[in-house]
N, CA, C and O atoms as a GROMACS GRO file, in nm:
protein
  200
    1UNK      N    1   0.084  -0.120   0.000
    1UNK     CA    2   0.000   0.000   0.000
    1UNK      C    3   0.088   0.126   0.000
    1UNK      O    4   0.166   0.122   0.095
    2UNK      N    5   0.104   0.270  -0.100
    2UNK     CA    6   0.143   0.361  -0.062
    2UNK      C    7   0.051   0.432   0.010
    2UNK      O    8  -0.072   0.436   0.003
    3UNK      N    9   0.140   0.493   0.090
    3UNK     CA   10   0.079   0.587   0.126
    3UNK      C   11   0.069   0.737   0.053
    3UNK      O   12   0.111   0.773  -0.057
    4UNK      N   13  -0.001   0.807   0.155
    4UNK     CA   14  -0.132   0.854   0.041
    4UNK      C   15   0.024   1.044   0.055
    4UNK      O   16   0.085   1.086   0.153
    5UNK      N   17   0.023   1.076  -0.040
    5UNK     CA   18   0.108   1.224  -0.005
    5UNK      C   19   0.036   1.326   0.075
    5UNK      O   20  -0.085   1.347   0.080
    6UNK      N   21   0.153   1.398   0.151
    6UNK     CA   22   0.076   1.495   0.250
    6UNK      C   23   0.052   1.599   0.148
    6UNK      O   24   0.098   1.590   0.034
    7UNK      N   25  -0.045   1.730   0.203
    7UNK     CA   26  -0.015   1.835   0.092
    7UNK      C   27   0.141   1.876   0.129
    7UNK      O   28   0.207   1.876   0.025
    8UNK      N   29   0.204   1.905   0.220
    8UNK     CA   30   0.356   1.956   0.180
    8UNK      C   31   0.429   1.935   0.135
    8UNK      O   32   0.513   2.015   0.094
    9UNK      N   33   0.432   1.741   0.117
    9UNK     CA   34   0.490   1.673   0.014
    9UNK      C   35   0.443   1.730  -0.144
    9UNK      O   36   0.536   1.782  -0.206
   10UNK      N   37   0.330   1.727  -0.206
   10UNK     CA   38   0.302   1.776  -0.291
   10UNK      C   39   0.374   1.892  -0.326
   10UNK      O   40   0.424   1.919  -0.435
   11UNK      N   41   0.374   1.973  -0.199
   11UNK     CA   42   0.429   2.121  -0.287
   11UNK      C   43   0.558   2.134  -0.272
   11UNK      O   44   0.610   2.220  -0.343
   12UNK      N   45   0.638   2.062  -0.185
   12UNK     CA   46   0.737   2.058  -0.186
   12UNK      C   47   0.783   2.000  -0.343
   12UNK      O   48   0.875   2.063  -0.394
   13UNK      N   49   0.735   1.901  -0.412
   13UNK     CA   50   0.750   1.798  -0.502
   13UNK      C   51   0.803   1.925  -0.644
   13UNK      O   52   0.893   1.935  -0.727
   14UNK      N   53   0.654   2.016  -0.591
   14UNK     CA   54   0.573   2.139  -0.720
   14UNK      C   55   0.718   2.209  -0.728
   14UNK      O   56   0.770   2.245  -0.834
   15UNK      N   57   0.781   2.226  -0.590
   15UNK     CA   58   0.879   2.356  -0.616
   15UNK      C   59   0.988   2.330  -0.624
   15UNK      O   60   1.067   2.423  -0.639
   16UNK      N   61   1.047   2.172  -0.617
   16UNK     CA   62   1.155   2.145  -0.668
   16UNK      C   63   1.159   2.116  -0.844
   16UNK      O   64   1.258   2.120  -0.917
   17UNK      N   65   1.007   2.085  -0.885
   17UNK     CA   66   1.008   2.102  -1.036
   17UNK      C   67   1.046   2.225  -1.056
   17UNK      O   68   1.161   2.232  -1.099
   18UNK      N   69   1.001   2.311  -1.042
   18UNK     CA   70   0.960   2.478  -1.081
   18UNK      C   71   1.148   2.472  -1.070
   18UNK      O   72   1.193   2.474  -1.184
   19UNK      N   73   1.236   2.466  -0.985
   19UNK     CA   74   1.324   2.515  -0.958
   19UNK      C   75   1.435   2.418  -1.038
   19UNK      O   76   1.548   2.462  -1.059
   20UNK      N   77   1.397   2.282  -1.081
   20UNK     CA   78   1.453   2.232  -1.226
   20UNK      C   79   1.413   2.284  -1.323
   20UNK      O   80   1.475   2.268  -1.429
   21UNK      N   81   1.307   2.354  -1.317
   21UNK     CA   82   1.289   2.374  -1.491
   21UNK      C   83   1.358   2.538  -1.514
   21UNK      O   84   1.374   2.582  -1.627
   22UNK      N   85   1.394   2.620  -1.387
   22UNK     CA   86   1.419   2.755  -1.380
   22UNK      C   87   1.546   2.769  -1.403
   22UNK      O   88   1.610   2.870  -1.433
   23UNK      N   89   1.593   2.607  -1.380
   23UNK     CA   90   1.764   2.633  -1.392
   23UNK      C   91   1.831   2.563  -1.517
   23UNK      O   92   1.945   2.584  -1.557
   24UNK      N   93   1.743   2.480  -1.570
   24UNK     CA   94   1.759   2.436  -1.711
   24UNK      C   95   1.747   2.548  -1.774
   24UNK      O   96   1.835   2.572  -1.857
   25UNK      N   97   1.640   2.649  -1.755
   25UNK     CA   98   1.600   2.744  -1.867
   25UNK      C   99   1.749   2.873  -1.859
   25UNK      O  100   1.784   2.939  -1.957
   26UNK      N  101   1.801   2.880  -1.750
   26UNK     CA  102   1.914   2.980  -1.728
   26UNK      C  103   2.005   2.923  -1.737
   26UNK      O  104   2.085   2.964  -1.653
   27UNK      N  105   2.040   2.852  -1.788
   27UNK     CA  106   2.150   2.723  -1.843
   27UNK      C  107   2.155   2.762  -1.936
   27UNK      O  108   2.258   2.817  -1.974
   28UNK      N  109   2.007   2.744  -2.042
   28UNK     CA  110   2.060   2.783  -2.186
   28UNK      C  111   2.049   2.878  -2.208
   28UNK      O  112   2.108   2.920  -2.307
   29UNK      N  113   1.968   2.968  -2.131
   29UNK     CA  114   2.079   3.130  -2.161
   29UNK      C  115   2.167   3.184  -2.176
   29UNK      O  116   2.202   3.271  -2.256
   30UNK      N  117   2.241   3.103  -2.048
   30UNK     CA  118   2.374   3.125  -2.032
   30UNK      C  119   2.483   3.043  -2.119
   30UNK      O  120   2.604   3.067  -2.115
   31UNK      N  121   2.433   2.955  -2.187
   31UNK     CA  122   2.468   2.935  -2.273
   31UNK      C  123   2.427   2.951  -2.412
   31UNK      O  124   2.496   2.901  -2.501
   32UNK      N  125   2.330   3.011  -2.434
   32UNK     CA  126   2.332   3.105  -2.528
   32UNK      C  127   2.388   3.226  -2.554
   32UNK      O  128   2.426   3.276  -2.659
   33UNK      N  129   2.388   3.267  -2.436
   33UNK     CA  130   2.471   3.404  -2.420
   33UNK      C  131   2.609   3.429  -2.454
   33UNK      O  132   2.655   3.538  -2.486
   34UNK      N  133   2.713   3.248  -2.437
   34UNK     CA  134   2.812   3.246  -2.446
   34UNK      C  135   2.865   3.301  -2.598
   34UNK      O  136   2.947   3.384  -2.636
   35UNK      N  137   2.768   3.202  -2.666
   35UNK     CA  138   2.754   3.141  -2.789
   35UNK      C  139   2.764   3.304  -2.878
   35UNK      O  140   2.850   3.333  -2.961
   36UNK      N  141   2.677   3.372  -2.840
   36UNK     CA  142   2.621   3.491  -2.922
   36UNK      C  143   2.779   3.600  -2.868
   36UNK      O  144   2.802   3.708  -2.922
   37UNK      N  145   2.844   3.557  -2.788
   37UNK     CA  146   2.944   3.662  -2.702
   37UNK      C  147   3.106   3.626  -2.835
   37UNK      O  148   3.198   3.703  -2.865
   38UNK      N  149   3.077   3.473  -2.887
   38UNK     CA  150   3.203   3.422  -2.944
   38UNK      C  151   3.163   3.464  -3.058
   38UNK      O  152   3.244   3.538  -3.114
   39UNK      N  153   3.039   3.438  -3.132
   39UNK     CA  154   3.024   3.490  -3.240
   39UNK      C  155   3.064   3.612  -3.278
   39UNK      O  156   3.149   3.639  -3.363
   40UNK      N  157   2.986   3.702  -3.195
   40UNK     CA  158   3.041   3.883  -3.186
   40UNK      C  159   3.232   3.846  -3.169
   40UNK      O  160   3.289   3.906  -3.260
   41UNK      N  161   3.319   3.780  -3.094
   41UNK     CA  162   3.401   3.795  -3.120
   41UNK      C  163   3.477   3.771  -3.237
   41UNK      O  164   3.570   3.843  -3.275
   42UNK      N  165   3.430   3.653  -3.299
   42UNK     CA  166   3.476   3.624  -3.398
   42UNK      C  167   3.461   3.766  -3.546
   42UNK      O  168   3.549   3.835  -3.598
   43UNK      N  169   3.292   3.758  -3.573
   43UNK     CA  170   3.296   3.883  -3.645
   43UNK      C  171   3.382   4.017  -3.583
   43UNK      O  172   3.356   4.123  -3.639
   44UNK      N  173   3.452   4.019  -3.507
   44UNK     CA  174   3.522   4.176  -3.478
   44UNK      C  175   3.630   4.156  -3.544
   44UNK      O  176   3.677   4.236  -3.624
   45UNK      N  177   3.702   3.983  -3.500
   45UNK     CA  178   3.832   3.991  -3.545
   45UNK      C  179   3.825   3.945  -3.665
   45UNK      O  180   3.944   3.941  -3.699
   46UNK      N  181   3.752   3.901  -3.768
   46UNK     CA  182   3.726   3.946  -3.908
   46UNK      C  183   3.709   4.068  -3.961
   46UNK      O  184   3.757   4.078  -4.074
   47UNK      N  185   3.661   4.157  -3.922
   47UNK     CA  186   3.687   4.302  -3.971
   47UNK      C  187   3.796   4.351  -3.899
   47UNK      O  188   3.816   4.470  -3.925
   48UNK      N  189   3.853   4.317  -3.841
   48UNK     CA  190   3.950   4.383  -3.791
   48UNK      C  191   4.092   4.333  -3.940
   48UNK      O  192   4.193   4.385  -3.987
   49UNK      N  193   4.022   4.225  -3.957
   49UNK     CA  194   4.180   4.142  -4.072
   49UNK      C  195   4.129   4.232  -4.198
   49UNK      O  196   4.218   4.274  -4.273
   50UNK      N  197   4.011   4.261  -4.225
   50UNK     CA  198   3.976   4.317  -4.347
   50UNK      C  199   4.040   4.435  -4.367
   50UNK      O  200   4.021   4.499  -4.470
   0.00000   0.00000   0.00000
Protein backbone atom coordinates (compact mmCIF):
# COMPACT_ATOMS: atom_id res chain seq x y z
CA UNK A 1 0.00 0.00 0.00
CA UNK A 2 1.43 3.61 -0.63
CA UNK A 3 0.79 5.87 1.26
CA UNK A 4 -1.32 8.54 0.41
CA UNK A 5 1.08 12.24 -0.05
CA UNK A 6 0.76 14.95 2.50
CA UNK A 7 -0.15 18.35 0.92
CA UNK A 8 3.56 19.56 1.80
CA UNK A 9 4.90 16.73 0.14
CA UNK A 10 3.02 17.76 -2.91
CA UNK A 11 4.29 21.21 -2.87
CA UNK A 12 7.37 20.58 -1.86
CA UNK A 13 7.50 17.97 -5.02
CA UNK A 14 5.73 21.39 -7.20
CA UNK A 15 8.78 23.56 -6.16
CA UNK A 16 11.55 21.45 -6.68
CA UNK A 17 10.08 21.02 -10.36
CA UNK A 18 9.60 24.78 -10.81
CA UNK A 19 13.23 25.15 -9.58
CA UNK A 20 14.53 22.32 -12.25
CA UNK A 21 12.89 23.74 -14.91
CA UNK A 22 14.19 27.55 -13.80
CA UNK A 23 17.64 26.33 -13.92
CA UNK A 24 17.59 24.36 -17.11
CA UNK A 25 16.00 27.44 -18.67
CA UNK A 26 19.14 29.80 -17.28
CA UNK A 27 21.50 27.23 -18.43
CA UNK A 28 20.60 27.83 -21.86
CA UNK A 29 20.79 31.30 -21.61
CA UNK A 30 23.74 31.26 -20.33
CA UNK A 31 24.68 29.35 -22.73
CA UNK A 32 23.32 31.05 -25.28
CA UNK A 33 24.71 34.04 -24.20
CA UNK A 34 28.12 32.46 -24.46
CA UNK A 35 27.54 31.41 -27.89
CA UNK A 36 26.21 34.91 -29.22
CA UNK A 37 29.44 36.62 -27.02
CA UNK A 38 32.03 34.22 -29.44
CA UNK A 39 30.24 34.90 -32.40
CA UNK A 40 30.41 38.83 -31.86
CA UNK A 41 34.01 37.95 -31.20
CA UNK A 42 34.76 36.24 -33.97
CA UNK A 43 32.96 38.83 -36.45
CA UNK A 44 35.22 41.76 -34.78
CA UNK A 45 38.32 39.91 -35.45
CA UNK A 46 37.27 39.46 -39.08
CA UNK A 47 36.87 43.02 -39.71
CA UNK A 48 39.50 43.83 -37.91
CA UNK A 49 41.80 41.42 -40.72
CA UNK A 50 39.76 43.17 -43.47
Amino acid sequence: MQPQLTESQISANQGQALYDITGAFSNVVGQGTAIVNSICEVISTIRNLL
